[in-house]
C-alpha positions as CSV (number, residue, x, y, z in Angstrom):
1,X,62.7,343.6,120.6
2,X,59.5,343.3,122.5
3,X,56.7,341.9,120.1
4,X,53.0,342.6,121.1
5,X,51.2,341.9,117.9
6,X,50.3,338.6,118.0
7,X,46.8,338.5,116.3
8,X,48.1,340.8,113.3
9,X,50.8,337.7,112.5
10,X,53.3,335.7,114.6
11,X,56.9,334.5,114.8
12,X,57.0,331.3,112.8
13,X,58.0,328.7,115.4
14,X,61.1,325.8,115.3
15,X,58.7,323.1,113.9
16,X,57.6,325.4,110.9
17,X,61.0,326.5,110.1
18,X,62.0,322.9,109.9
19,X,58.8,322.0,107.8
20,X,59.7,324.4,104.8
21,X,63.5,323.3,104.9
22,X,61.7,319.2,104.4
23,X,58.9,320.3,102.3
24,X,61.2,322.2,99.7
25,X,62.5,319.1,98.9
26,X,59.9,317.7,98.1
27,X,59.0,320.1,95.3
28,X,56.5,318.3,92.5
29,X,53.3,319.1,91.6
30,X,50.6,317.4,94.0
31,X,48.1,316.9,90.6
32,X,50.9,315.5,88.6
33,X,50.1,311.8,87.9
34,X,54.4,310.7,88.1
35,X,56.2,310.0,91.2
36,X,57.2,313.7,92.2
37,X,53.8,314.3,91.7
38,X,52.2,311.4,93.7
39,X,54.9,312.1,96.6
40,X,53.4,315.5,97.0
41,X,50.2,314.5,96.7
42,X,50.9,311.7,99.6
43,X,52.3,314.7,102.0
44,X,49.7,317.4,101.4
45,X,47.4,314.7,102.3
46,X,49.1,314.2,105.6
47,X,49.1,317.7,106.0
48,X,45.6,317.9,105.5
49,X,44.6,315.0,108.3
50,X,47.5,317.2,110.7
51,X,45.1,320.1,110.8
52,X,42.0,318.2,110.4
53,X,42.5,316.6,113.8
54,X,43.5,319.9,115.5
55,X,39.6,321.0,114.4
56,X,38.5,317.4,115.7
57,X,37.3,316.2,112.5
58,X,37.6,312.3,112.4
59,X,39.7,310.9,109.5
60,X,36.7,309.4,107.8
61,X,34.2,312.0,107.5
62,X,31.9,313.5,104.5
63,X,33.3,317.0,105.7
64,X,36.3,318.5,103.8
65,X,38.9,320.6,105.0
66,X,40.4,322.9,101.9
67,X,43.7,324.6,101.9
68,X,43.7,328.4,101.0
69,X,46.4,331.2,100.9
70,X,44.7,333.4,103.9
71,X,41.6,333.8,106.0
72,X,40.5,336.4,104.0
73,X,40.4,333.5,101.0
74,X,38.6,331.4,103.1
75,X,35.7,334.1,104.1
76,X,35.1,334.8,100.4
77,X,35.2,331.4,99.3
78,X,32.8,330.4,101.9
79,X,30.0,333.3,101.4
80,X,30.4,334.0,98.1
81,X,30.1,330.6,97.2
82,X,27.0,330.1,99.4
83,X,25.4,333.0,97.6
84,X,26.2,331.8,94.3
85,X,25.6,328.7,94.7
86,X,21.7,328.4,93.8
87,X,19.2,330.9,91.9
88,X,17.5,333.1,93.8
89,X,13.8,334.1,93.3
90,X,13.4,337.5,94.4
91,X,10.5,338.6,96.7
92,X,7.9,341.5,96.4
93,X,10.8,343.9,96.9
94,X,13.3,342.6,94.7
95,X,15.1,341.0,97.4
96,X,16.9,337.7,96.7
97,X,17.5,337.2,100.3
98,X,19.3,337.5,103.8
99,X,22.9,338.0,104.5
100,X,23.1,338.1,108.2
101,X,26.7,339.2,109.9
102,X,27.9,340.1,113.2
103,X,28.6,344.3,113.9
104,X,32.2,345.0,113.4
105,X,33.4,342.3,111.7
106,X,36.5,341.5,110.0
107,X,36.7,343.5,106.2
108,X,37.1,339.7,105.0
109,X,34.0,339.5,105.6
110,X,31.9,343.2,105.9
111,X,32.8,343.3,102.5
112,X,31.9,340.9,100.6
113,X,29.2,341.5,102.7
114,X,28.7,344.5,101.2
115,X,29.0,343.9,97.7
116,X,26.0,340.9,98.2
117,X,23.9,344.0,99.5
118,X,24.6,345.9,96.1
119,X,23.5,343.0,93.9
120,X,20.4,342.8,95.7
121,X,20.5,341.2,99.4
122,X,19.6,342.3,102.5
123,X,22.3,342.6,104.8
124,X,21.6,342.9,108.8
125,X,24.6,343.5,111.0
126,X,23.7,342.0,114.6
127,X,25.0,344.7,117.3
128,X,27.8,343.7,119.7
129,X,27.9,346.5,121.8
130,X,30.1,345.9,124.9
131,X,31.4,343.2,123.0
132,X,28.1,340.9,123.2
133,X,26.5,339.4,120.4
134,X,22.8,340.8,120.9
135,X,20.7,337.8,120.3
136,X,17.6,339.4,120.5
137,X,18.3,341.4,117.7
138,X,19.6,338.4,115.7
139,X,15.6,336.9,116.5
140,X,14.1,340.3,115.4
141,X,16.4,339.9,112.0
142,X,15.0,336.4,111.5
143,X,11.6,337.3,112.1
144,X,11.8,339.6,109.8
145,X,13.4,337.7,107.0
146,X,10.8,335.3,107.8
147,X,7.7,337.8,107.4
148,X,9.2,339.1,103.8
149,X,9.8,336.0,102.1
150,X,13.4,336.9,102.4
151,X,15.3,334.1,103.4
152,X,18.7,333.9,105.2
153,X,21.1,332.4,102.9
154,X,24.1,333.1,104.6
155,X,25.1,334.3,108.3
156,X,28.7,335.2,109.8
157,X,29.8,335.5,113.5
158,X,33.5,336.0,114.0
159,X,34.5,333.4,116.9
160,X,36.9,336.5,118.7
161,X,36.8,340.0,117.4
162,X,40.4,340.6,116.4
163,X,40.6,344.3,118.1
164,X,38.5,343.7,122.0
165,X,39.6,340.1,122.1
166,X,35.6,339.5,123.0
167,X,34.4,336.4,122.7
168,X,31.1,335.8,120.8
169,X,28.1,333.1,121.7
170,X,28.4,331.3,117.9
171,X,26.6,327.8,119.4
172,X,23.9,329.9,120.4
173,X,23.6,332.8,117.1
174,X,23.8,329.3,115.5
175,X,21.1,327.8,117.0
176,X,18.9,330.5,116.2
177,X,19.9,330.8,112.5
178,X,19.1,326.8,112.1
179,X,15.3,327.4,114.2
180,X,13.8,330.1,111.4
181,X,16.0,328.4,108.3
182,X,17.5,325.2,108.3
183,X,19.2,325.4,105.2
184,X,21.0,328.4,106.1
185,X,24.9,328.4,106.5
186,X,26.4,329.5,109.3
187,X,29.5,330.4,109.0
188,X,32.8,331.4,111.9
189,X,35.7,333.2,111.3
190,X,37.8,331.6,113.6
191,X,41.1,333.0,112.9
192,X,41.6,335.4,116.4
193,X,40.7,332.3,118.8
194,X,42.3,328.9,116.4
195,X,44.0,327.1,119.4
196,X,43.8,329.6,121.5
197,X,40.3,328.6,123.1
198,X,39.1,324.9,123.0
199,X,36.5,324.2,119.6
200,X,35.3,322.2,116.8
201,X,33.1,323.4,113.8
202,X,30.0,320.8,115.5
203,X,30.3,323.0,119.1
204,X,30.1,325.9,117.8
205,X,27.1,325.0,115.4
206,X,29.2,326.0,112.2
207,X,28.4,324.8,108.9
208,X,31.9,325.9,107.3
209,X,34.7,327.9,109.4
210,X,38.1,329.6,108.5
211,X,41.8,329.1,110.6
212,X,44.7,330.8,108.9
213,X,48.7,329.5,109.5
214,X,50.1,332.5,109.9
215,X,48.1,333.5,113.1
216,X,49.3,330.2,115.2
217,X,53.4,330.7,114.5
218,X,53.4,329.4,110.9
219,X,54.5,331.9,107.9
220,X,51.9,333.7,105.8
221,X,50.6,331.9,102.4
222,X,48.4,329.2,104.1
223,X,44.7,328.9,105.8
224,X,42.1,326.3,105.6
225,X,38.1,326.2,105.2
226,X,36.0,323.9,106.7
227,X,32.6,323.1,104.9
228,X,30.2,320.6,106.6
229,X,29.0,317.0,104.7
230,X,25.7,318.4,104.4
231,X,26.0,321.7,103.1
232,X,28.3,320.0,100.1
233,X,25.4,317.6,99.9
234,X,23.0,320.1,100.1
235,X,24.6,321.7,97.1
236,X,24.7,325.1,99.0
237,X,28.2,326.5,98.5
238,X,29.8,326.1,94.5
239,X,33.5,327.4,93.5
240,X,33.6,331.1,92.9
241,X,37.4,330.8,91.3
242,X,37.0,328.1,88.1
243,X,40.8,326.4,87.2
244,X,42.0,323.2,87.6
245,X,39.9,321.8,89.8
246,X,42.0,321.5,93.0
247,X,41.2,321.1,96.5
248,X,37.8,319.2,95.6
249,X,37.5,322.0,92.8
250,X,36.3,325.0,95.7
251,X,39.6,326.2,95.5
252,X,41.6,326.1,92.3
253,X,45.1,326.8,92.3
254,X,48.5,324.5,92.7
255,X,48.7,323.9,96.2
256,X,51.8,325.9,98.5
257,X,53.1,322.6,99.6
258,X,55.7,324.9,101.6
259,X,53.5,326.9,103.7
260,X,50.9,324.2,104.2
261,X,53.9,322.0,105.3
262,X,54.2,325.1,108.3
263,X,50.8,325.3,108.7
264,X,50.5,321.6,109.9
265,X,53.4,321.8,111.5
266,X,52.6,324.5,113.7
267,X,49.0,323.3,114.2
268,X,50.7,320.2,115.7
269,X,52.8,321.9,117.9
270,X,50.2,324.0,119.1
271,X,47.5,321.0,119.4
272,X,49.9,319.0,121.3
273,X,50.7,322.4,124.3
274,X,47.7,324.2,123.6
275,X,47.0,323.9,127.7
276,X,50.2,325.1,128.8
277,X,50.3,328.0,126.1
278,X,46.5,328.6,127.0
279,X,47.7,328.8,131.0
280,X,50.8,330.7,129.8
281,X,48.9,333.8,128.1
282,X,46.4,333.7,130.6
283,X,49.4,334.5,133.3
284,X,50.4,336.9,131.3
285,X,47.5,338.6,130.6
286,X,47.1,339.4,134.2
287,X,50.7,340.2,134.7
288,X,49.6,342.8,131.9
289,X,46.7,343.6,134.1
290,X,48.5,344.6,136.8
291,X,50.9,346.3,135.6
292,X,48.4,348.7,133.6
293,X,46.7,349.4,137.2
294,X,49.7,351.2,137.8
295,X,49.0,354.0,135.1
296,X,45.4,354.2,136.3
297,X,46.6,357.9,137.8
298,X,47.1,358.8,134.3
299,X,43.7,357.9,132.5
300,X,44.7,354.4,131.0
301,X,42.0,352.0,130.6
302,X,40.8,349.3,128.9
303,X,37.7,348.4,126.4
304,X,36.4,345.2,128.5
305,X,33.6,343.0,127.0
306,X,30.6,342.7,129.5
307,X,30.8,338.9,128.3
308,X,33.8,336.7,128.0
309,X,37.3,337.9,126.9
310,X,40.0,336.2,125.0
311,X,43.1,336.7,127.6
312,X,45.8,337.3,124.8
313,X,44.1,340.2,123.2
314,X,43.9,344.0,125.5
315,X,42.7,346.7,124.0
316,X,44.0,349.7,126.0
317,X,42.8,353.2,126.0
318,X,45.7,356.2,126.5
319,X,43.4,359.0,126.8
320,X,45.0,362.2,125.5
321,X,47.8,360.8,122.9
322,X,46.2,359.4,119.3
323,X,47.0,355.8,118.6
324,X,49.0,356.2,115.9
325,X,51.9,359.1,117.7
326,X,51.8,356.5,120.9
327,X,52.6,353.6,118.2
328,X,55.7,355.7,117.0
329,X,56.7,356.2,120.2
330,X,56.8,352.6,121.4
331,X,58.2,351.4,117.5
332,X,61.3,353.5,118.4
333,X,62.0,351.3,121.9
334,X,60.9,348.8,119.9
335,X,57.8,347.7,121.4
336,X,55.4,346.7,118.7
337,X,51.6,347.0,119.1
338,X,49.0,348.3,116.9
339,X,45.6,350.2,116.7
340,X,43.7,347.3,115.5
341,X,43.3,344.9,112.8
342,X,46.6,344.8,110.6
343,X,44.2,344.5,107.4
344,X,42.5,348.0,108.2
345,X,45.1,349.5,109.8
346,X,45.9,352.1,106.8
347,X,42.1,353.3,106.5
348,X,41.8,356.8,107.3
349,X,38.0,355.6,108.7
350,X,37.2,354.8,112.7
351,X,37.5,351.0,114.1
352,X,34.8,349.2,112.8
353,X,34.7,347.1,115.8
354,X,35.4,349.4,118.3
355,X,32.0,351.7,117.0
356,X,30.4,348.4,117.2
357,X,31.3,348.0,120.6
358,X,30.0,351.5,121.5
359,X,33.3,353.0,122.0
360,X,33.6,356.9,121.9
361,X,35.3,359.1,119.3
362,X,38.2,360.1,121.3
363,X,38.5,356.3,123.1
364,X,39.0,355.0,119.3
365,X,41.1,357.4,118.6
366,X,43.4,356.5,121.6
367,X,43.0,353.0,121.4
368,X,45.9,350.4,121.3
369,X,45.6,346.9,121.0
370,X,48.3,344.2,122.6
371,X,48.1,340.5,121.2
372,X,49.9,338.3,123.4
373,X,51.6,334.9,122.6
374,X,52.7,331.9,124.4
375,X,56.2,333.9,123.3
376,X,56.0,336.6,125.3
377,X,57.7,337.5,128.2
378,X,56.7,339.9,132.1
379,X,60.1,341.8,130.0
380,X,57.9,342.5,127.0
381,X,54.9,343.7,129.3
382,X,57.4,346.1,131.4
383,X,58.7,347.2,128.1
384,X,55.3,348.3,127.9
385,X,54.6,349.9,130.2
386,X,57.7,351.2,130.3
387,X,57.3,352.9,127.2
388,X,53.9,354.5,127.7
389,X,54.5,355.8,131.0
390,X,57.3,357.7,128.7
391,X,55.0,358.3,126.4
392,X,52.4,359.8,128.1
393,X,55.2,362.2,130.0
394,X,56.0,363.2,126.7
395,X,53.2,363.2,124.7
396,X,50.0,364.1,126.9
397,X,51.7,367.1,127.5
398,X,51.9,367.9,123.7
């Protein structure tokens, strides 16, 4: 088996595995008030200050660090909870405000997005064409939510797009948010680039931010949210889920002591070699380079961001053969790669993102995309190419 689809989910590693086996033991109730309960309670707090210092947060610190089942979770929890978290007055128009997101964003957050825009707020989608986070556009949008007494309440720049692997310029979207509105929140969807590129929440200029488990070698079930000191003092984000009151009462719900138990387990392991895993991928991403020169004859290409790249994601173009008969064809050598995003891939509608990038029809159409882990192998990548030199034989012809 040669896996390629690293940023849809990834192969739990040794330390996660071994985490469940321990933390099924250990199987009370962390609100219960009884020794099971308080045992739990101990370890999910250990968990918490495993992944905290991953993100750089010191142990003392007004900022909180919530557990949630996915990134998706996390998104929702974090906009919809800025949005509902104080009354709105609405201007001349009717318009409570500004939502303000990147172009071709992940659905966890376009929409939600979208449903703010049906109860009344103005939604402006920067353009990332070429996989570049247009900041003069972004000033144009807060000059105009200036001008109309229209407010930006909320804006959200993914860290890496999850289909080009480009790398967006949050520190400085950020910076221009906080200029026209201070009391905005600026949020990251960090998932596609949690230790896989060098961050914390302060350098990027992000007020609350989302990693998910099952994208750095942990099982699904677990994520976190980061929300700044001063947007909880602020009062500008509120629970949009009432219950019992858990994880500081934004996310109610008995914690998955299991999964979190992975999560910090495999955010440890990847803290602790996240150089030599970065310097691994990177190799390997121009092994995959290479190798793809070869079918340059044929058409093959790839959908490069003008700006900066993250090495383990490639988004190759096999001009002639739609995505999905080339996928088929590589799932029965079992090579396994995928169109784009794993949440969107059964929508009959184009990539978001790639239209945002300004990719043509018949490019999106013929677009695959190749996530690369620390994991991998040069024998997966000759797989590869191994495979769509076959497939193009085959199927260009057809």
């Amino acid at each position: 088996m040669h896996y390629l689809d690293n940023s849809a989910t990834t192969q739990p590693c040794e330390a996660a595995v071994r985490a469940v086996t321990e933390a099924l033991a250990n199987w009370g109730n962390p609100s219960s008030v009884h020794h099971l309960g308080k045992t739990a309670a101990d370890a999910l707090a250990a968990y918490r200050r495993t992944v905290a210092k991953t993100l750089g947060l010191p142990r003392f610190s007004p900022d909180k660090l919530l557990f949630t089942s996915c990134g998706t979770e996390s998104n929702n929890i974090a906009m919809l909870g800025c949005a509902a978290a104080k009354k709105r007055t609405p201007n001349a128009d009717g318009i409570l405000g500004t939502i303000i997101i990147s172009a071709g964003e992940h659905p966890s957050i376009d929409n939600p997005a979208k449903r703010l825009a049906d109860s009344g707020y103005a939604l402006v989608r920067v353009p990332t064409t070429g996989g570049v986070l247009d900041l003069d556009a972004l000033k144009t949008a807060l000059e105009t939510a200036k001008s109309n007494a229209a407010p930006v309440v909320f804006a959200g720049f993914m860290l890496v797009n999850n289909e080009t692997g480009a790398v967006y310029d949050v520190k400085a979207a950020s910076s221009l948010v906080k200029r026209y509105f201070p009391d905005a929140v600026v949020h990251c969807d960090a998932v596609q680039g949690y230790l896989k590129l060098r961050f914390t929440p302060t350098t990027l200029g992000a007020d609350t931010l989302s990693v998910s488990a099952h994208k750095i070698h942990a099982p699904r079930g677990a994520a976190a949210l980061y929300i700044s000191g001063e947007v909880i003092k602020r009062k500008n984000i509120v629970p949009v889920m009432p219950g019992g009151g858990q994880e500081d009462g934004f996310r109610s719900g008995t914690e998955n002591l299991v999964s979190i138990a992975a999560f910090a387990a495999a955010a440890e392991s990847g803290y602790t070699d996240g150089e030599q895993n970065r310097k691994t991928v990177a190799e390997l991403r121009a092994y995959l380079n290479e190798r793809l020169a070869e079918l340059a004859e044929y058409g093959v290409t790839q959908n490069i961001p003008k700006g900066r790249q993250l090495a383990g994601i490639a988004s190759i173009v096999v001009p002639g053969v739609r995505s999905e008969t080339m996928l088929n064809h590589l799932s029965a050598r079992e090579v396994y790669v995928s169109a784009g995003s794993a949440c969107s891939a059964h929508s009959k509608k184009k990539s978001d993102a790639l239209t945002a990038f300004g990719a043509e029809d018949d490019r999106i159409d013929s677009t695959l995309r190749v996530s690369l882990s620390h994991t991998n192998t040069k024998d997966d990548i000759d797989a590869l190419i191994d495979g769509l030199r076959s497939g193009i034989a085959d199927l260009q012809k057809k």
